[in-house]
C-alpha positions in Angstrom: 134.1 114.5 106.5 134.0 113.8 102.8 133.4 109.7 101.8 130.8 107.5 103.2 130.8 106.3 106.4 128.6 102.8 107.4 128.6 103.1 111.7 127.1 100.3 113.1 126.0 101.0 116.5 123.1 100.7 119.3 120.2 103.3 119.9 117.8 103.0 123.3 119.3 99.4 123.6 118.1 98.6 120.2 120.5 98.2 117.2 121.1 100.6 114.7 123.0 101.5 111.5 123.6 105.0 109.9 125.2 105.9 106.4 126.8 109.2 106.3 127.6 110.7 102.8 130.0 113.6 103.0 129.4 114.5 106.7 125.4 114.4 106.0 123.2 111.8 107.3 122.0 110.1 104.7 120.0 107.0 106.1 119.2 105.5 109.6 118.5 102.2 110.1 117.0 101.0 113.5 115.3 97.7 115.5 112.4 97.9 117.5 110.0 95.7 119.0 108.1 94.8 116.2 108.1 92.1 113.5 110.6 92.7 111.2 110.2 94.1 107.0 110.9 90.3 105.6 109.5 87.9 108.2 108.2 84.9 106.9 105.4 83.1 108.3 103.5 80.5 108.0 100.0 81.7 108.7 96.7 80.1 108.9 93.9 81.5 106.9 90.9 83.6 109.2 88.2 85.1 107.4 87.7 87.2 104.0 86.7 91.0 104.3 84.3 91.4 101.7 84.4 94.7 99.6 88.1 95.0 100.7 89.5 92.5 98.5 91.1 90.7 101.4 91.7 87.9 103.9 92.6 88.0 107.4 95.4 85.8 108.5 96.8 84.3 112.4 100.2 84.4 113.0 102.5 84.0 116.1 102.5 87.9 116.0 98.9 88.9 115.7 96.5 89.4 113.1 98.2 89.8 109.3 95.7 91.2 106.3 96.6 89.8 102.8 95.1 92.2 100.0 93.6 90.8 96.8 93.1 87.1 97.7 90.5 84.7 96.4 89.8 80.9 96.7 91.2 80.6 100.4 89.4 79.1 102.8 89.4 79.2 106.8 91.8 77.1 108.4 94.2 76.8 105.1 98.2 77.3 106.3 99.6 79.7 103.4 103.4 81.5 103.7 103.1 84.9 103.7 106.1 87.7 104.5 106.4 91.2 105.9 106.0 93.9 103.6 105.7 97.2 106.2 104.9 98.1 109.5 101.1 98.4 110.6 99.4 102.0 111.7 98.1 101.7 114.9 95.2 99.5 115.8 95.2 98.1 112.0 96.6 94.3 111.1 100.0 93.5 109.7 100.6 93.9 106.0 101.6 90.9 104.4 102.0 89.2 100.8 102.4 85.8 99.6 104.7 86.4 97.3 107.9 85.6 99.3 111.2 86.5 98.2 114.6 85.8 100.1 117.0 88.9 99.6 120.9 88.9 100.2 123.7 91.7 99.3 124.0 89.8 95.7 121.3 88.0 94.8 117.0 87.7 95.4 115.4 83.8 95.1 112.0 84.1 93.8 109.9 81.2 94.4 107.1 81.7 93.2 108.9 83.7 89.8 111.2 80.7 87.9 113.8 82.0 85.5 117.5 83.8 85.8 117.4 87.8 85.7 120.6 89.7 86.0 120.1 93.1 87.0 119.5 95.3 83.7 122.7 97.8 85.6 125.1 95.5 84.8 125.5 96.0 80.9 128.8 94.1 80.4 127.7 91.0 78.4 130.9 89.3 79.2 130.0 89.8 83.0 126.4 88.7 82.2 128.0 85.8 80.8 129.8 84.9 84.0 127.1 85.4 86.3 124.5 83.2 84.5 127.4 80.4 84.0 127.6 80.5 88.2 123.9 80.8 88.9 123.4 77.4 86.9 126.4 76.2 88.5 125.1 76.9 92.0 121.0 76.1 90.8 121.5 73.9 88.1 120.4 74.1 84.9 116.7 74.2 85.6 116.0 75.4 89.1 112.6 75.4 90.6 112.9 78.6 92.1 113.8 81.9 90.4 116.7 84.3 90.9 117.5 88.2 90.3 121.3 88.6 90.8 121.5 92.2 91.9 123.5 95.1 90.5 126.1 94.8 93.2 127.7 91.6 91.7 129.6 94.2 89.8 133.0 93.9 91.2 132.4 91.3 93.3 134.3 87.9 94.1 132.7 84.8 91.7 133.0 83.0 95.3 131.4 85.4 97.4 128.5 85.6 94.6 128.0 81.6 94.8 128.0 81.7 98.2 125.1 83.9 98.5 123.4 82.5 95.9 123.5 79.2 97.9 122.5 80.7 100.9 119.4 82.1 100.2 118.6 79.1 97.7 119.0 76.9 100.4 116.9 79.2 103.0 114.5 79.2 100.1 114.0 75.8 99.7 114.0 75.1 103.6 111.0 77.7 104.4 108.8 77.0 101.1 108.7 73.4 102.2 107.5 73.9 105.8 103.8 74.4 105.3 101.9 71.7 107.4 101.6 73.3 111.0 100.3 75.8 113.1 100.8 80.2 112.8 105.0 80.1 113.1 107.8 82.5 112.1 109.7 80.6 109.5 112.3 83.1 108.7 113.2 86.2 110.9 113.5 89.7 108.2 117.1 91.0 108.7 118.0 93.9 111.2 119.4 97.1 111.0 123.1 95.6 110.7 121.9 93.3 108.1 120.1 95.4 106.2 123.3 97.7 106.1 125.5 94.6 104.6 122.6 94.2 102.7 121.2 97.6 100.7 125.0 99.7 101.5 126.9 98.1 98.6 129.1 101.4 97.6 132.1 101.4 99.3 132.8 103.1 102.1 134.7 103.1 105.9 132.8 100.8 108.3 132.5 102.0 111.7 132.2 99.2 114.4 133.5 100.7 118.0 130.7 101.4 120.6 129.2 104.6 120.9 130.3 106.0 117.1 127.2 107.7 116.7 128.6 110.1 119.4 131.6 110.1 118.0 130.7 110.8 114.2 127.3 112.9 114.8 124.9 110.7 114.1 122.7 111.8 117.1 123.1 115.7 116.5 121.9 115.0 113.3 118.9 112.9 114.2 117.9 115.4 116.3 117.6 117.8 113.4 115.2 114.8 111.8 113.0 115.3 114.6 112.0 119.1 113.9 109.8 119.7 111.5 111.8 122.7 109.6 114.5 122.2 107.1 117.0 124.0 106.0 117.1 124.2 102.3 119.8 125.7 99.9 119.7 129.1 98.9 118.1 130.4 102.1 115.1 128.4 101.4 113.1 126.5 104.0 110.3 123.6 104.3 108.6 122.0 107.3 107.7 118.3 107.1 105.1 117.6 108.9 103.0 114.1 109.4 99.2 114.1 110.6 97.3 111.2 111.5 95.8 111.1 107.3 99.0 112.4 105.9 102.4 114.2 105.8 102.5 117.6 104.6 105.2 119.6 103.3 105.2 123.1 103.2 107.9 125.1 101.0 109.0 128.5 101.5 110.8 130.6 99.2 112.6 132.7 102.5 114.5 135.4 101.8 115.3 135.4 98.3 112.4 137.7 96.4 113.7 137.0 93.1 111.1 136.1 89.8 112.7 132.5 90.1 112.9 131.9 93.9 109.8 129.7 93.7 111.2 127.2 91.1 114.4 127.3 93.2 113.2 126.4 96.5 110.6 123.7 94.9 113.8 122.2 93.4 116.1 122.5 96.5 113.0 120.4 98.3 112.6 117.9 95.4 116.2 117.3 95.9 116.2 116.7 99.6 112.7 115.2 100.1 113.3 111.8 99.6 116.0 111.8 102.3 114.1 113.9 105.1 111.3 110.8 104.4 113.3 108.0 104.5 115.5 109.8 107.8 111.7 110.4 109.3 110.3 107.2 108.5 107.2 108.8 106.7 105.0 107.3 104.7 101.7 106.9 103.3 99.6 110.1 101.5 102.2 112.8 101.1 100.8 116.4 99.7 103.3 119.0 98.8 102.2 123.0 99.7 104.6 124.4 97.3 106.1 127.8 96.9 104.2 130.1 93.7 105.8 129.1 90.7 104.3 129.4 87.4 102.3 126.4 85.4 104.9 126.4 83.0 107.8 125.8 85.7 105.9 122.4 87.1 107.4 119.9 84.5 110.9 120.9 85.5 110.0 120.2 89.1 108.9 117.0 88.3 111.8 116.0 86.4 113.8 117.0 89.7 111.6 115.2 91.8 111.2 112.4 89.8 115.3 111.8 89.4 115.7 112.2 93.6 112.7 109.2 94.1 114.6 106.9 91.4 117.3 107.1 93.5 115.2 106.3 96.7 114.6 102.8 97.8 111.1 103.1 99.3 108.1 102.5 96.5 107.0 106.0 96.0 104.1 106.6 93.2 103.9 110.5 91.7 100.3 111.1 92.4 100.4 114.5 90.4 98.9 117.7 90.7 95.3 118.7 92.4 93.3 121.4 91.5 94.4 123.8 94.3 98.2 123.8 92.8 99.7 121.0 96.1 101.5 118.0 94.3 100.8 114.3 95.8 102.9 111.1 96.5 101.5 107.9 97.6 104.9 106.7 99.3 105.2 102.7 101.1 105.0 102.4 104.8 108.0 100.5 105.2 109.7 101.7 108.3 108.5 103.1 111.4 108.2 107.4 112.4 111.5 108.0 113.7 109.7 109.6 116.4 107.9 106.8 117.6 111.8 104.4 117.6 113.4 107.7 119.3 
């Protein structure tokens, strides 16, 4: 089916949103049991981990870790928020620098001044949008605000509206700081998220079980192999260890001169999606087909272009010495294996 498609739906009893592009699954959104990317807590200070640059933190969820810290002693009550999801038997990541994130625009606390996404490149538009942030903030607000690229086309209302919402949320949460470990603001969830981050339009799919119905599942199923089909008769398998994810890329069939630079292309093209649709993150090294020294800057270009349009933080390590090409990539969402 050609257009996207936003179906919001329920996995396992847990909600879930998908975005399909053309008939392809092209993200997958879904809740679990966990604290959520976005929490906001306020959190009482535990001890510092020398050498690690870090401070140890209470919450009503467990044990947080705050990286590069200094000055803070026990007992202090600091507002921190979710930035990921914690490995197994390791504390939650958190930051103190909070933001509060809706469809249109971002209030930044800690960050004063008015930013309007560098997208948007009509001045006249610009124009507009500063006149109804100070409208909504005043002409000297305490807090900061990005208004986001997808104010492009949207209502002036709708814009104010969110602005006010998450100024107001802002203002509520940053002043609640006397008290024991507490969740001050909940992060959103999958269906949230969706309203959030899915700005482009498309069909919105509501009725129970349309993951059936538009195959979604049959396609997460696929995620859950390691193998991948890649154009040209090409082929990779993604596979995560408990230090890393590999990816190994083979040329398959084709025995052409160029069939290495055209399967290391197919996968640049597709890797950011099979990550993001397996939850992966972390230390990422790339096993890629033969392809000569001179070849390596194109792939880059590709893979560099396919990450910019990604959403999850993903730093291009580079090259080792044995030829395998490293990413450092976020842990923002959990293995899809460990949700399914």
């Amino acid at each position: 089916m050609k257009g996207r498609q936003i179906i919001l739906d329920h996995l396992n009893g847990h909600e879930a949103a998908a975005l399909m592009v053309d008939g392809k699954l092209h993200d997958i959104l879904i809740d679990a049991d966990l604290p959520r990317v976005g929490t906001v807590y306020r959190a009482v200070a535990d001890r510092p981990m020398k050498g690690q640059g870090g401070l140890f933190l209470s919450t009503p969820d467990g044990q947080a870790f705050l990286r590069q810290v200094k000055g803070i002693s026990p007992g202090e009550r600091l507002l921190v928020q979710v930035t990921g999801y914690a490995e197994d038997g390791k504390a939650l990541p958190v930051t103190y620098k909070v933001l509060f994130k809706s469809r249109y625009a971002i209030v930044t606390p800690d960050a004063p001044g008015l930013n309007i996404s560098r997208k948007i490149r009509d001045d006249d538009l610009r124009d507009v949008l500063l006149g109804i942030a100070h409208e909504v903030m005043g002409e000297e607000p305490e807090m900061g605000l990005i208004l986001r690229s997808s104010c492009e086309g949207a209502e002036a209302g709708e814009i104010a509206e969110d602005i006010m919402a998450m100024y107001d949320l802002a203002q509520a949460v940053m002043a609640d700081r006397e008290g024991d470990a507490e969740v001050l603001s909940e992060g959103d969830g999958p269906h949230g998220q969706a309203w959030r981050e899915w700005v482009e339009p498309a069909d919105i799919v509501t009725e129970a079980g349309g993951f059936e119905t538009h195959g979604v599942l049959d396609q997460l199923e696929d995620a859950q192999t390691a193998r991948v089909k890649l154009e040209g008769g090409a082929y990779m398998f993604v596979e995560p260890t408990r230090a890393m994810v590999t990816v190994d890329v083979n040329t398959g069939g084709d025995t052409s001169p160029a069939a290495g630079l055209k399967a290391n292309l197919a996968a640049a093209r597709d890797l950011p999606r099979q990550l993001r649709l397996r939850g992966l993150g972390g230390q990422i090294t790339l096993d890629l087909a033969p392809m000569p020294k001179r070849d390596r800057r194109t792939f880059e270009q590709s893979l560099r272009a396919a990450l910019k349009a990604d959403t999850t933080e993903t730093v291009m390590a580079g090259w080792t010495p044995l030829g395998n090409f490293e990413l450092q990539r976020k842990r923002d969402r959990l293995p899809l294996k460990d949700l399914l």
